[in-house]
N, C-alpha and C positions, 0 to 999 in steps of 0.2 A: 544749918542742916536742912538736907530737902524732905519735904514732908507731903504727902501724897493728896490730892484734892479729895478723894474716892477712897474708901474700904474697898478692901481686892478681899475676891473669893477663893481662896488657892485647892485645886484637889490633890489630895495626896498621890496618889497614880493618876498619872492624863485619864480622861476621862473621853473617847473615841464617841462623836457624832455625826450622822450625816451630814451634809453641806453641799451649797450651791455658792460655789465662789466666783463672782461676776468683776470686771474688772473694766472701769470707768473710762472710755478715750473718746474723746471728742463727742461726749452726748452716746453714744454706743457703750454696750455692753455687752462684752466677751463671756458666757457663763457656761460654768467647768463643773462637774460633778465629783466630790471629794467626801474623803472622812478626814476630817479636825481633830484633833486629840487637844484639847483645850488645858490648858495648867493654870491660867486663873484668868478670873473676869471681876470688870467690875461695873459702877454704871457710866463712865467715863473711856474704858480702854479693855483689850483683853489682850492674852499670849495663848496663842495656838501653834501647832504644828503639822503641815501638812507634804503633799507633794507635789505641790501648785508652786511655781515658782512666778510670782510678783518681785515687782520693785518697791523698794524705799520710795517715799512718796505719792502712789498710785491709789487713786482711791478704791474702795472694794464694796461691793453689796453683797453682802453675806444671807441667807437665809439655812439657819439653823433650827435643827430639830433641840430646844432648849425646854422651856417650861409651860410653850407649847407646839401644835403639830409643826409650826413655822413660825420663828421668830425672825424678822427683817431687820436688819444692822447695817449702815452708812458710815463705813468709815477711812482713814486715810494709814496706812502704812507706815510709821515711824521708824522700824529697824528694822532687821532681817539680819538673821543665822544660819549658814549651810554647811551643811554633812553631806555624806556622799548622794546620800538618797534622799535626803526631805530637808525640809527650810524650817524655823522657827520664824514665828512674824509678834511682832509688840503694834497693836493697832491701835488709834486713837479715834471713837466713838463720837461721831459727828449728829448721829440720830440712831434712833432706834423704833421700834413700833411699841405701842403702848404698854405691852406685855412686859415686855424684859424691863425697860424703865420703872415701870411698877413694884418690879419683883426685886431689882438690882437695888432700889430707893427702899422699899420695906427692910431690907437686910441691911443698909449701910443704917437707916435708922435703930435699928435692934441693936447692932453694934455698939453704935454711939450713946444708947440709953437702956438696954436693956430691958426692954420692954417691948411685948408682941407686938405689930401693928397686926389688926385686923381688917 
């Protein structure tokens, strides 16, 4: 049985944020102004859904309005789902900026012991 590295966040209704979806070629970056409807994250990976259409494989710099004004996310593309109008993406968390790290590692630890970090 496959069992997950990471605690996932999941929100019951998507949870719509700003975003800056940049997209990795050759040392350049393409970057697109979006809202994300996020359905969970963790400190490893997340699923969002947008109208940014990426490839499987393609790396992406995200900067999202999360826990705070900008959190900065490095990551690569694993899957993709498409509907008429918008794509689901499953992304795998190559870095992140300190913030979210902190905040994603507080919560997997609470999880796993139940007990607050402060």
């Amino acid at each position: 049985m496959y069992t997950r590295k990471h605690e996932r966040l999941h929100f019951d209704k998507p949870t719509t944020v700003p975003a800056t979806i940049g997209t990795v070629y050759n040392n350049v970056i393409n970057q697109q102004k979006a809202s994300v409807s996020l359905r969970n994250i963790s400190l490893s990976g997340m699923c969002f859904t947008s109208d940014i259409d990426v490839s499987v494989g393609d790396l992406l710099l995200l900067e999202l309005n999360l826990f705070t004004n900008v959190n900065l996310i490095y990551a690569e593309v694993r899957w993709k789902k498409s509907t008429k109008d918008s794509f689901t993406y499953g992304i795998k968390i190559v870095t992140s900026d300190l913030n979210y790290f902190k905040y994603m590692d507080s919560f997997e630890q609470y999880k796993n012991t139940k007990v607050a970090v402060v």
